[in-house]
N, C-alpha and C positions, 0 to 999 in steps of 0.2 A: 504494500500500500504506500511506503514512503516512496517506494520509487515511483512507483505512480505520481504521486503530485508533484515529484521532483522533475519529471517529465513533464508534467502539465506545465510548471511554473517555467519552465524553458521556453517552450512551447508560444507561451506569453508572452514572456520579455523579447524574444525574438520578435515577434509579431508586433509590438508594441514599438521599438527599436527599428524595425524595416518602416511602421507607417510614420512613423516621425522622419527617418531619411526621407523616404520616397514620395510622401505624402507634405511633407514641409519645408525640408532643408533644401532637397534638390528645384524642386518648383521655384523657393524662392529665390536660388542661387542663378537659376534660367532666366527668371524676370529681372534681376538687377544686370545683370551682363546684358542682355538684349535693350533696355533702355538703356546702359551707359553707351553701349556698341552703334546700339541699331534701332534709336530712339522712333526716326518716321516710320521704319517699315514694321516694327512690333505695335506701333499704335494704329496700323493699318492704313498707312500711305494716305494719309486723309490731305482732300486739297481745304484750307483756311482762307478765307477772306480777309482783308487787312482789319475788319473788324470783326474779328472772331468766329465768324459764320462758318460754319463745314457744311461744302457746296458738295460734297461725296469723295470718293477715293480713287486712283487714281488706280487703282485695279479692278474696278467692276465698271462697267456697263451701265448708264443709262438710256430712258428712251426719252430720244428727241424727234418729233414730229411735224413741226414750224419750217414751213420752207427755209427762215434764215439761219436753222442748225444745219449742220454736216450730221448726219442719219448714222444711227452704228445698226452692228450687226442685228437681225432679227433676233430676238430671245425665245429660247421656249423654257424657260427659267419660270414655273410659277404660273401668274398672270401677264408675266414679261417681265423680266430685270429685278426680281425679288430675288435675293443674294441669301433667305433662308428658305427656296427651293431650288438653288443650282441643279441643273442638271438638264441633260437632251432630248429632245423629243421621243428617242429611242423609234424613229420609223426609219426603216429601212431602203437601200435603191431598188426593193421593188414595191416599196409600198405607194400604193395610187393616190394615197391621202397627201403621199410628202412632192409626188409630181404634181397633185394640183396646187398642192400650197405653192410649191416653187416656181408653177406657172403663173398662176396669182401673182406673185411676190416678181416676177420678172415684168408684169407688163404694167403694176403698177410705179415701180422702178423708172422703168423708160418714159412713164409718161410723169412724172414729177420730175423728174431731172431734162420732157424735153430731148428724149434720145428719138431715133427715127425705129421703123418693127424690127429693121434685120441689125442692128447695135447690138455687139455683145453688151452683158452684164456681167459683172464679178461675180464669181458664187458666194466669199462672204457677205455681197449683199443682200443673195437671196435665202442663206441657210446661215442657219443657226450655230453657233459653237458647241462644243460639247458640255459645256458647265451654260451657258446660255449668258455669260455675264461676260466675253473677251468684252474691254474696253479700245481694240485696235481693228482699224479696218485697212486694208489695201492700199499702196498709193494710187493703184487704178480706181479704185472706189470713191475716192478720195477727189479724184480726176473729174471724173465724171458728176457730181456734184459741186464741184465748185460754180460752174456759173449759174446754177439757181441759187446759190449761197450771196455771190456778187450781186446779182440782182436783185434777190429780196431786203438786203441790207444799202444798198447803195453805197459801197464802198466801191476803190477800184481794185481790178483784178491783182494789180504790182501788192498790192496792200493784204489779204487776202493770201496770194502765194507766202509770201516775207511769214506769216503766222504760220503755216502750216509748215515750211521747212523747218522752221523754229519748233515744231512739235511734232516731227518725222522723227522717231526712235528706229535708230540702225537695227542689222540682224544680232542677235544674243552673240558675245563673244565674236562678232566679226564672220562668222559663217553660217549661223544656225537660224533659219527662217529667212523671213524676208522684212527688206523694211515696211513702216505701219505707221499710221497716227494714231493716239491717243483723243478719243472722240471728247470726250468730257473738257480734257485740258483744251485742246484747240478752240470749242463750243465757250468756253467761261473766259477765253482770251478773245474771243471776237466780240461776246458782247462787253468786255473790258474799252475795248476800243470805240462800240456803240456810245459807250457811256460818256467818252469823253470831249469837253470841249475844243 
């Protein structure tokens, strides 16, 4: 019987000892190094306004649908761009439901932007990411919107371009994907520019 509870009380203290490392020490050893380290990106890359506002983050997606936005990727996140249900349509290239959405989604495409019937369209403009929230589109995408962008805002095109190279992120490490804009960052930099005298 002593050994019995000698056993238990090990048993315990171990258990006791593992949840205090695992459960306290190490967590909060994680949290102090990532804010000393890597303070924007542990706080979730949030964009701030000069007066404290958080206009969103600079890793998820939203939807913009004003002719004077640059349009990101279609969501199927959710009810669109809700970031607590990431994730993809899950329909397949033969499902008939994802050719007519993406037939949909192609002609409404050419006709807001103004393209002619036989104009290619980018596929990230017509399909969805996998997590449903990428916040980058094509520079072809990109392309192809800009002069509804120009003309819904009245700005000129030199002015317009000048933003968006300024928010063209290269490929990962110099080889990996392709370059992309940041829909949100670019979107809160042009009406940055609406705003001012």
């Amino acid at each position: 019987m002593k050994e019995l509870f000698s056993e238990i009380r090990g048993a315990v203290f171990a258990t006791l000892v593992l949840a205090i490392v695992c459960c306290g020490l190490y967590p909060l050893v994680v949290f102090v190094i990532s804010q000393a380290l890597f303070h924007d990106k542990a706080n979730g890359s949030l964009i701030v306004d000069s007066d404290g506002t958080v206009r969103g983050s600079k890793l998820l997606a939203q939807g913009f649908t004003a002719d004077k936005y640059f349009h990101p990727r279609p969501s199927a996140a959710g009810t669109g761009y809700d970031a607590t249900s990431s994730g993809g349509s899950n329909l397949g290239p033969t499902s008939q439901k994802l050719n007519d959405l993406i037939k949909d989604r192609v002609d409404a495409y050419r006709k807001e932007n103004g393209l002619n019937g036989d104009e290619s369209v980018p596929a990230d403009a017509v399909t969805a990411s996998g997590s449903g929230l990428d916040p980058h589109i094509s520079m072809r995408n990109v392309e192809l919107q800009t002069a509804r962008v120009v003309k819904a805002r009245g700005l000129s095109e030199e002015k317009v371009r000048e933003l968006i190279q300024q928010y063209t992120e290269a490929r990962d490490l110099g080889v990996l994907g392709d370059p992309g804009v940041n829909v949100l960052r670019l979107n809160l930099a042009l009406d940055q520019v609406g705003t001012q005298p």
